[in-house]
Structures are given as structure tokens and as C-alpha cells.
PANU-590160 format. One record per residue (C-alpha): x, y, z. Coordinates in steps of 0.1 Angstrom, whole numbers, padded with zeros to 4 digits, always signed. Layout:
N
XYZ/...
END
This chain:
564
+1034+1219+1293/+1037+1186+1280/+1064+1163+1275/+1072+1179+1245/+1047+1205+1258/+1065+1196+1295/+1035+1217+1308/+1065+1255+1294/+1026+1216+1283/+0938+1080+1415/+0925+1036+1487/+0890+1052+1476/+0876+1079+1502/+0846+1068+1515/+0816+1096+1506/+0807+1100+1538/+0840+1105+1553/+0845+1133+1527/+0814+1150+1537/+0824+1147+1578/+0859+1163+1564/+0844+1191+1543/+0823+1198+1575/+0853+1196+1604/+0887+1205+1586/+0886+1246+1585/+0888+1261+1548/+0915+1272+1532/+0922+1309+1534/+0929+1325+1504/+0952+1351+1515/+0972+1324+1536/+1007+1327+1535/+1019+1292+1545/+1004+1255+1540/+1005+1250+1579/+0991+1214+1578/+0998+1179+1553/+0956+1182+1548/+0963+1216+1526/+0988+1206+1504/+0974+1206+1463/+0985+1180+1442/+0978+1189+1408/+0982+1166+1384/+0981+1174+1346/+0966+1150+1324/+0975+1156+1283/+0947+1146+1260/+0963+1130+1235/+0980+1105+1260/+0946+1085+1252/+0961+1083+1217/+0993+1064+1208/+1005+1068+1245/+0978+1043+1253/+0974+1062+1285/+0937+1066+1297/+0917+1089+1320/+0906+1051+1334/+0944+1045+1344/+0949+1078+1365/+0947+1069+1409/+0924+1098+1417/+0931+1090+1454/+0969+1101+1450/+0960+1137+1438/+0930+1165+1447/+0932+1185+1417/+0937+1170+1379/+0942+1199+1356/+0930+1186+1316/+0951+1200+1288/+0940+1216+1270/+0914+1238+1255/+0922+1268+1231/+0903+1301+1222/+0887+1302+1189/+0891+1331+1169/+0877+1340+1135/+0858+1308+1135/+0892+1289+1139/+0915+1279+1169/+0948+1260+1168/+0981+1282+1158/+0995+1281+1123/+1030+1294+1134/+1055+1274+1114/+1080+1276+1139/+1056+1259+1166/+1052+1218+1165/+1020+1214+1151/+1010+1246+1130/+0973+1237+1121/+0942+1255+1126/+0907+1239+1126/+0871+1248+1129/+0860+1257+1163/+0834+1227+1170/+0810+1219+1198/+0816+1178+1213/+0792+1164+1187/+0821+1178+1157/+0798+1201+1146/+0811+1240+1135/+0799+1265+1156/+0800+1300+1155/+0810+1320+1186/+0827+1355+1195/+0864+1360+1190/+0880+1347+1227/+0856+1321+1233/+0864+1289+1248/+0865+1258+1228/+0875+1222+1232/+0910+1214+1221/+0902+1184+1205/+0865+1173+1205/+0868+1136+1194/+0894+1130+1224/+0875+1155+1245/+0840+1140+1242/+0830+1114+1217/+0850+1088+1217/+0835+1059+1237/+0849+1041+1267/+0837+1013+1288/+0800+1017+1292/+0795+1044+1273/+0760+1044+1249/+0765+1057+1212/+0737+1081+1218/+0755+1096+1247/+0760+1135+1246/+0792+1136+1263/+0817+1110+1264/+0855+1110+1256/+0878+1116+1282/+0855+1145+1300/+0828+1119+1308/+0858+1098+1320/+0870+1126+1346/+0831+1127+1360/+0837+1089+1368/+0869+1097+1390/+0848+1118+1412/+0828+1090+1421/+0862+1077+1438/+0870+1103+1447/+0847+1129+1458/+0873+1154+1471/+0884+1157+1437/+0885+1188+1417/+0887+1190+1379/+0901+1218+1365/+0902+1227+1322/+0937+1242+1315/+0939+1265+1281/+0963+1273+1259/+0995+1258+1267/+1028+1260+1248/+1010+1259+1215/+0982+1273+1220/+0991+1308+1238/+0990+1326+1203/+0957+1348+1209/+0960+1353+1246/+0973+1386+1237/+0945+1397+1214/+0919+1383+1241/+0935+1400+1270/+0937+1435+1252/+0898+1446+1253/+0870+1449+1278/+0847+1434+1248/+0871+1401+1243/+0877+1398+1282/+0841+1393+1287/+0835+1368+1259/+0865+1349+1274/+0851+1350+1309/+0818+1345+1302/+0828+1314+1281/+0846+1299+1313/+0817+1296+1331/+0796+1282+1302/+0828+1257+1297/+0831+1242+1333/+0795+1239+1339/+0787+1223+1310/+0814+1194+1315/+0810+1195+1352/+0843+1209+1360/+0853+1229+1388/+0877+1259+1378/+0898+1269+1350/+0933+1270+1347/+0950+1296+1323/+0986+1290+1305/+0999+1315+1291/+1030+1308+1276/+1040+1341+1278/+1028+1376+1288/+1048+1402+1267/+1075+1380+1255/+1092+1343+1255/+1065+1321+1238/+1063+1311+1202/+1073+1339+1175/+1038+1344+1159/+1020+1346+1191/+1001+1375+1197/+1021+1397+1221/+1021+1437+1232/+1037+1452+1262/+1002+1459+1277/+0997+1423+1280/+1012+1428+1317/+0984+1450+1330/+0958+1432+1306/+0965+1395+1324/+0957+1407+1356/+0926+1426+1337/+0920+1391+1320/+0919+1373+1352/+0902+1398+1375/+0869+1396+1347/+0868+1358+1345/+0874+1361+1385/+0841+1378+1390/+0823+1355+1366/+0832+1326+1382/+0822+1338+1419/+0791+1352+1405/+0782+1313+1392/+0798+1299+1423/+0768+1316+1439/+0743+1312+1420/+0751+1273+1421/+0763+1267+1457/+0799+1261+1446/+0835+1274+1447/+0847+1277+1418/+0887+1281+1412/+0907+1300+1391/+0947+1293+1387/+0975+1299+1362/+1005+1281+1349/+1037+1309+1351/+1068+1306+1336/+1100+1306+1364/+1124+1328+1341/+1138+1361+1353/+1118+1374+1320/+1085+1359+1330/+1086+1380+1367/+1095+1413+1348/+1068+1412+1325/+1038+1403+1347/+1025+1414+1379/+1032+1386+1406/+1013+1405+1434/+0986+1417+1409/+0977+1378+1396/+0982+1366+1430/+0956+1384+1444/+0930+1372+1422/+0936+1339+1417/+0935+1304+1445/+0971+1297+1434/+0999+1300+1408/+1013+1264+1390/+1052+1279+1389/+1069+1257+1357/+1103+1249+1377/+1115+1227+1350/+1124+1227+1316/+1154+1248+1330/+1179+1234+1302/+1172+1213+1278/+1188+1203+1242/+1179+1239+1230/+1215+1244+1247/+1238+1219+1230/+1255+1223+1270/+1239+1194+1289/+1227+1206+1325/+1196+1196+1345/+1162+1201+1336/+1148+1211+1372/+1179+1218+1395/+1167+1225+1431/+1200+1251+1441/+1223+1268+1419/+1259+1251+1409/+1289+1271+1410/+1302+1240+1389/+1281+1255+1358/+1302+1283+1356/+1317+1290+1322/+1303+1260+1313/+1280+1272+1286/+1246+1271+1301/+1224+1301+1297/+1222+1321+1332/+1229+1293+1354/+1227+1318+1387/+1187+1318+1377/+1177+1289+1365/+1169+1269+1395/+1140+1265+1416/+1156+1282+1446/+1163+1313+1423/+1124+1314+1410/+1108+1309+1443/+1132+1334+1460/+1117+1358+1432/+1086+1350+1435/+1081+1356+1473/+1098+1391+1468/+1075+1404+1440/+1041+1399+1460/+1031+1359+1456/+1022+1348+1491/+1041+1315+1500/+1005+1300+1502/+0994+1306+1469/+1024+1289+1450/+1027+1255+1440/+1060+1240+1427/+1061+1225+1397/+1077+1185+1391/+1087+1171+1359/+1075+1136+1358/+1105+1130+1325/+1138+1136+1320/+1155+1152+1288/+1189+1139+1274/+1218+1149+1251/+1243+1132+1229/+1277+1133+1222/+1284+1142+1257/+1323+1141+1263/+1328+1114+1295/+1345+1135+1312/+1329+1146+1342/+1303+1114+1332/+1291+1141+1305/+1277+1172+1331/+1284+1199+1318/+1301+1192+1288/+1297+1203+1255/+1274+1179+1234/+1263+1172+1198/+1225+1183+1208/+1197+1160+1212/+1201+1126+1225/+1189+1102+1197/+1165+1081+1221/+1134+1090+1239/+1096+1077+1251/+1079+1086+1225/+1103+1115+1210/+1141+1123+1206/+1155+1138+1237/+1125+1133+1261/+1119+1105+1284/+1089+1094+1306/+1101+1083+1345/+1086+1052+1341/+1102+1048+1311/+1135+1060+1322/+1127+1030+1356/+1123+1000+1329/+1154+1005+1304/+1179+1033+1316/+1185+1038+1355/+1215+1011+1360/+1208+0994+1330/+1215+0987+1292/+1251+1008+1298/+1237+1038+1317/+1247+1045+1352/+1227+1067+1378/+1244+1097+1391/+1239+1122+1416/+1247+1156+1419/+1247+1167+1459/+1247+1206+1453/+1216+1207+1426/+1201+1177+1445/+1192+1160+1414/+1201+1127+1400/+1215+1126+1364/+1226+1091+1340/+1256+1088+1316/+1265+1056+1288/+1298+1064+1279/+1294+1039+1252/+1271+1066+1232/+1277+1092+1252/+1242+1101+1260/+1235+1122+1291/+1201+1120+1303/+1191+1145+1333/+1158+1137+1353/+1139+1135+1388/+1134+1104+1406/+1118+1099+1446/+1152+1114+1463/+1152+1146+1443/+1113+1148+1446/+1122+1144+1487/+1145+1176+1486/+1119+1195+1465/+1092+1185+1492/+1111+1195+1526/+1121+1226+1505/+1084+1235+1499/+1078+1229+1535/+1105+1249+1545/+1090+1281+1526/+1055+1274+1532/+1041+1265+1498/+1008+1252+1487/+1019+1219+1475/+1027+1206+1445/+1020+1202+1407/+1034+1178+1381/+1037+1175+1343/+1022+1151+1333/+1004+1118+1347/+1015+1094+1321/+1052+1096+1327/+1045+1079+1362/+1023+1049+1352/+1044+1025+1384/+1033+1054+1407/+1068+1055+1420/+1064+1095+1423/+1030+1094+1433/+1036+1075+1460/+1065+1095+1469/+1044+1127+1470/+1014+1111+1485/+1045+1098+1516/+1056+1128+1522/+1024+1149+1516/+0994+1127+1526/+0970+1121+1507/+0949+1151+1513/+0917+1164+1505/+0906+1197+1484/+0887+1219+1509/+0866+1248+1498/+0886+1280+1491/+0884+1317+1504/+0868+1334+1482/+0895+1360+1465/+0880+1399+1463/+0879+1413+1425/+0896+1447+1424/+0871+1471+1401/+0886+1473+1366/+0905+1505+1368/+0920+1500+1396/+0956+1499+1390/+0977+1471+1402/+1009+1468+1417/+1042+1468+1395/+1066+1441+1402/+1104+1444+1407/+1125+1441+1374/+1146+1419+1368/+1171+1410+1340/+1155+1389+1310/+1164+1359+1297/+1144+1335+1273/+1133+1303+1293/+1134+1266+1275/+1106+1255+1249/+1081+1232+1253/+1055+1216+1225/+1029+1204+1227/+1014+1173+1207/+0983+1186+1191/+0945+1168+1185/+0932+1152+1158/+0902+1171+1155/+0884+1202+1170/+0860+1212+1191/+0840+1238+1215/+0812+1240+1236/+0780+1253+1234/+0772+1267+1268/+0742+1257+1290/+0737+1288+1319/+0715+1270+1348/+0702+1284+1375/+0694+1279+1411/+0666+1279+1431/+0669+1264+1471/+0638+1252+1484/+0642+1262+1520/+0615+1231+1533/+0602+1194+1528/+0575+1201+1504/+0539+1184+1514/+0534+1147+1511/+0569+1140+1508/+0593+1123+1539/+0628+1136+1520/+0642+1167+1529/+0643+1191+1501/+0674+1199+1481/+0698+1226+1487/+0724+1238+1472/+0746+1241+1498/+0740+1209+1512/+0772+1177+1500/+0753+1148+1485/+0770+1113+1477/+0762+1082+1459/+0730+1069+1468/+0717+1103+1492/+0679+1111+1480/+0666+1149+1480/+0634+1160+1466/+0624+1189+1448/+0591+1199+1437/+0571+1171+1444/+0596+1147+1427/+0622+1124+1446/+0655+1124+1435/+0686+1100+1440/+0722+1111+1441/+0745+1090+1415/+0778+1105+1426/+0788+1136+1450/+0775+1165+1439/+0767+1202+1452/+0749+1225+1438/+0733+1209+1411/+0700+1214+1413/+0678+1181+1399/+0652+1189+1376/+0681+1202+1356/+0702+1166+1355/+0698+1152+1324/+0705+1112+1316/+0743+1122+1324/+0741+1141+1355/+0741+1138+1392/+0704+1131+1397/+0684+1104+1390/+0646+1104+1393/+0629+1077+1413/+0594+1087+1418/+0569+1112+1430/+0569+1120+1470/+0533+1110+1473/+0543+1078+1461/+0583+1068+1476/+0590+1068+1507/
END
């Protein structure tokens, strides 16, 4: 996911609003199969790492009141002491010490979890942060969004389009799927993050040629996903949480033969389908990156499988192999991707083109929407178009003959009374840089209301062993690439297991109810716990105090004999 990885890649609530929400609006239920109210729709929102780089685009600058779930690409799985892909056919093929966030080398079991990029991820300062910090980077900056929001969820996405290449190898073995798994609880509670997201780009086939790949890998994802299923609820447990588990999925005919919908949609809260990136200059035919319907007018035109590459087409497939409508959430390009030399004829749809356009945000042939707002649509010689049967708008300069197909509010309106109309989960987009006016935002946040995350079913774990349902076949066909810019540097964590114990009454001497860790606290609540009073900095459940450090929820103010 990402613009080049195109993910193939914040009105504050009020605290104790949230808290009467969490307490009135019913739960979720896993096994739902529609989104029956606007209060239940997900917005996911994927935030790239390095957009804190050159892209100038911070944690600090994401609305966390316009989405309930930010997904943060990404982190990778180390391997022989290294993580990163050396392919030389991928767009950054560099490997690099796994590292915990202070940079330092660490050594950890093959399929372990590590930061991505550990300067990005946690030690480069922002704002208030103190040089002695331990965490800091753009994971400390995602804790701070919570205190705006606190029905916000934060989820660590791994792998992505570069980093799928040991997904395979982790997948294959009992021994590697519990290091993996074990390493995802470690991960998310030592960041304070609440579920992990995996992107696989692909199962069996379809991702980059050196990943690791085997036809087993469509029985050993759901294998994969069923272990670090029952890891997470056994930690949700122990720490009064819910945590999620969720998956990026390819939307090619090739991605639904070679996994098992029904099998990963059983395990997991929901599925992030990728319904874009359905043509792009890897055809030198130019076509629309996330069509809603099929056009008979692409025909002989050129483009690869036109008849399935649209959303209708991978939805539709979807629903018959086994995904319940409620656990799939649509995936939105927040960019555009153009071609040049596109003959005017037709305003260049269509057409035969010299390959990738020669302009883009911050590379050739890709375009950010609020980039594509300031300097394209109706201005400098291009001209917005709209095509009525793919409900998608599309631009054209006949003067250099650049095509340029993207998404913009009206498109996003069909894709949303579409959703609605088969009873999806919501929505997720790639990525929140490329909508820095909120023009999208705001159009999903109109249409969807601003909704809140509300705890989730808890999903049963088939035994291992237990086989799992095949899906339907269908014919194969290689989807579009995606890249994905890659860090500076490298990390991974060290994990920190805690532990809970729930005082079940108001120890003596004190007048503050004791802690428990099923109880919602918010900025400013007090608890005590073992004789000491503690003071809430931001919400928080779960996390018992004597075990906040200088960085966590809990603050110690005194001793119960002596605050009142």
C-alpha cells in the first residue's frame, strides 16, 4: 500500500461522552453480516511512515476525529538477524539489522516482529518530547491522538508491498507461527497499540519475484492468523482489552483462488479489500485506477481483464466465497495515477499511451488528491472528466497528452451508497497524506458520520488441525504493483509481557475506588491501587498503574492515607 506502495502500500469527543457511548451503543458482532447503523461504520486510515520525511506530512497533522481506526505502515519480520527485502526487482532492495527503538541490534527468532524503521518509528523528537525519552517518533505521536480522541484505535500494519518477502517462510511452521504471534502481542503492548494488521502482498502468487512463496501458503495464512488470533484474545484478557486483528487482501481473481475467504474471515474483525490500483502505467493502455462497475467501453481496448477489475466484480466475489458483508471494508485511493502520450481521442480513455505520465507528487505517474485539487483539476490545460458507467472522474491535457485517472467526493459518493447497498463495514483509505484539505475526509465523515470504534465480538479460534473451508476458483490474473518507499534505518522491539491483577475493593484508608481493568478511564479520572493514588493522563483500559512508567497512562499523585 502506499502511493507507490498505494497500500497493493483527526470536533474532539469529549471523554466522557465516549465512555456514556462505549456504555449505551450495543457492540459490534463479529459474525454480523451488515453494518445496520452510520455508528458501525470503520474508517481506517493508513498512515505511511516516511510521509514524516520529505512529504513533510506528520502524525501531528492527521484529524483523529474524522477516522476510528489509523492503521501505521509498516513493520517487517526479521529474519536471520535482518529484515527489509533485497529483491532487485522491488523499489528499495536493502536489508538492515533488526533493531529495538533506541537503534540498537537485537537478536530475536526468525518471524519476529520488528520496527520498520526505528528512527521514524520512535526516536526522532517532536514537540515536547525530552531527549531522555524511551519512546518518541511518530508511535509516541499516535498515543497523543488518543487523547482527542479516545475512541480511537491504533493498529501496526506489517509487511506491505515490499515487505511481504518472508510471510511465506513465517507462515509455513508451527515453531515460526508462534514466534510471529507471540511477537504481536509483545509489539502492540509495548507501543500501546490496539491490534495488528497483516499485508500480505500475496499468498501463493502475485507479489514481488523473490518473495518467499509455496502453494501451502493458502492453508498456512489462515494457520498464521488463527495462532496470532488466540494470542491476542489471551492478552485481551489478561489486560481487560479487545484486541483486533485484520488483513489487507488483494481484489484480483488470483488473490480469491489462492486464499481461503471464509477460512480468514472467520478469524479475523475485518478484511481491508485493496479496490484500487486496478490499472495503472504497468499497462501502457490508460484505464481507471479504482473503477466502481465494469465498462463494456474497455473492450478490446488493451486492458488486462477488464470484466474483473472493478470493485463490483471483487465484492461480488468476495460475498460468494464466505466473507460476510460485515466483515469487509472497501478500500479508497486517496491519489490518482496518469499516463502519457495518450492519443486525444476519446480525451485519452482508453487509448494506447507511451507509459508513464512524466509528472507526479512526489513520483512519476502518481499524484496525491490534494495535489491533483491545487494544480490539475480545471487547471494549467487539464480538464475534469467523468465517466457515468465506471462512476469515476478522469482528466486529459491534450497539449501533452497526459491522462490522469483518480477519485474525487462524487466517485467517493457512489462507492459509499454502494457499500450501503451491500452492507459493508465501512471504509478504508490509502493513505492520509494525499488528503491534507480534508476534502475526502469530509466527504466520508458526510456520508458516514463520524463514528466511534465500539468493542468487538470476540472471533472463536478453530483448533489447529482443523481444516478450513476451500474457496471457489476462479481464473488468475496478476493484479497491479505497488512500492513502497522504504526507511532510513531499522528497528524492532524488545517486548515487555504485563500482567493484570483487578483489585475487586477500595483498599483501607483510601476514598478512590480501586482500579479495574475493565473499568474506561479518561484524562484527569483517579483510581488507586495498593495504597497508592493514581491519576489518569489520557483514556486508558486495562492498564494497570504500578506498571505506567514516565510515558504511560498513570500518573502517581500520592499515597491514599494522604490525598483525598
Amino acid at each position: 500500500m502506499g502511493i507507490t506502495h498505494s497500500k497493493s502500500g483527526k470536533a474532539w469527543l469529549l471523554g466522557m461522552v465516549a465512555v456514556l457511548l462505549l456504555t449505551l451503543i450495543p457492540a459490534w458482532s463479529s459474525n454480523a453480516g451488515t453494518a445496520s447503523a452510520a455508528a458501525e461504520y470503520k474508517k481506517v486510515g493508513y498512515y505511511a511512515s516516511w510521509a514524516a520525511y520529505g512529504r513533510g506530512y506528520n502524525v501531528t497533522d492527521i484529524d483523529p476525529a474524522k477516522m476510528n481506526v489509523i492503521n501505521y505502515a509498516f513493520a517487517d519480520i526479521c529474519w536471520n538477524g535482518v529484515h527489509g527485502n533485497p529483491d532487485p526487482t522491488g523499489p528499495n532492495p536493502v536489508t538492515w539489522s533488526c533493531q529495538n527503538e533506541q537503534g540498537q541490534t537485537i537478536n530475536v527468532p526468525n518471524g519476529t516482529i520488528v520496527l520498520g524503521d526505528p528512527w521514524i518509528d520512535a526516536q526522532k523528537s517532536f514537540g515536547d518530547d525530552k531527549w531522555d525519552d524511551p519512546i518518541k517518533g511518530n508511535l509516541k505521536q499516535l498515543w497523543k491522538l488518543k487523547d482527542k480522541n479516545p475512541n480511537l484505535k491504533t493498529v501496526i500494519s506489517i509487511g506491505g508491498w515490499t515487505w511481504s518477502n518472508r510471510f511465506s517462510d513465517v507462515a509455513a511452521t508451527a515453531a515460526t507461527r508462534e514466534v510471529f504471534a507471540n511477537s504481536a502481542v509483545d509489539f502492540i503492548r509495548k507501543y500501546q497499540m490496539d491490534g495488528v494488521d497483516l499485508d500480505w502482498e500475496y499468498p501463493v502468487s502475485g507479489g514481488l519475484a523473490g518473495n518467499s512463496s509455496r502453494p501451502e501458503d493458502k492453508e498456512n495464512y489462515v494457520l498464521l492468523l488463527q495462532k496470532t488470533r488466540e494470542k491476542l484474545n489471551a492478552a485481551g484478557t489478561a489486560d481487560g482489552k479487545t484486541y483486533l486483528l485484520t488483513i489487507a487482501s488483494g481484489a484480483s481473481p488470483a488473490y480469491v483462488t489462492n486464499n481461503n475467504l471464509s477460512g480468514i474471515a472467520a478469524v479475523v474483525d475485518w478484511i481491508n479489500i485493496m479496490t484500487y490500483d486496478f490499472n495503472g502505467s504497468w499497462n501502457t493502455t490508460t484505464g481507471h485506477n479504482a473503477p466502481l462497475y465494469y465498462d463494456p467501453a474497455t473492450s478490446g481496448t488493451g486492458l488486462a481483464d477488464p470484466l474483473d477489475y472493478n470493485i463490483d466484480k471483487a465484492v461480488t466475489s468476495y460475498l460468494q466465497n464466505g466473507v460476510p458483508a460485515g466483515k469487509l471494508v472497501l478500500g479508497l485511493p486517496f491519489y490518482g495515477r496518469g499516463w502519457s502520450g495518450a492519443p486525444s481521442a476519446g480525451n485519452g480513455q482508453y487509448k494506447v499511451s507511451a507509459g508513464i505520465s512524466s509528472t507526479g507528487t512526489w513520483e512519476k505517474g502518481s499524484y496525491d488528491f490534494y495535489d491533483l485539487e491545487a494544480n490539475y483539476i480545471n487547471k494549467n490545460g487539464y480538464t475534469r472528466y467523468w465517466n457515468d458507467t465506471s462512476k469515476v472522474p478522469y482528466l486529459y491535457n491534450p497539449a501533452n497528452q497526459t491522462f490522469i485517472s483518480y477519485d474525487d467526493a462524487e466517485s467517493l459518493g457512489f462507492k459509499i451508497n454502494y457499500l450501503k447497498s451491500k452492507g459493508l463495514a465501512g471504509v478504508m483509505f490509502w493513505e492520509t497524506s494525499g488528503d491534507r484539505n480534508h476534502t475526502l475526509l469530509n466527504k466520508l465523515n458526510a456520508e458516514l458520520g463520524s463514528s466511534v470504534v465500539l468493542p468487538t465480538a470476540t472471533p472463536t479460534v478453530t483448533p489447529p488441525g482443523t481444516p478450513a473451508p476451500t474457496a471457489t476458483p476462479t481464473p488468475t490474473a496478476t493484479p497491479g504493483p505497488t512500492a513502497t518507499p522504504a526507511p532510513t534505518a531499522t528497528p524492532a522491539p524488545t517486548p515487555t509481557p504485563t500482567s493484570t491483577v483487578t483489585p475487586t475493593a477500595t483498599p483501607p484508608g483510601c476514598t478512590v475506588a480501586a482500579w479495574s481493568s475493565t473499568t474506561v478511564y479518561t484524562k484527569g479520572h483517579q483510581a488507586s491501587y495498593n495504597g497508592v493514588l493514581y491519576q489518569a493522563q489520557w483514556w486508558t483500559q486495562g492498564d494497570r498503574p504500578d506498571l505506567s512508567d514516565a510515558y504511560g497512562p498513570w500518573k502517581a499523585i500520592g499515597t491514599c492515607a494522604g490525598v483525598r
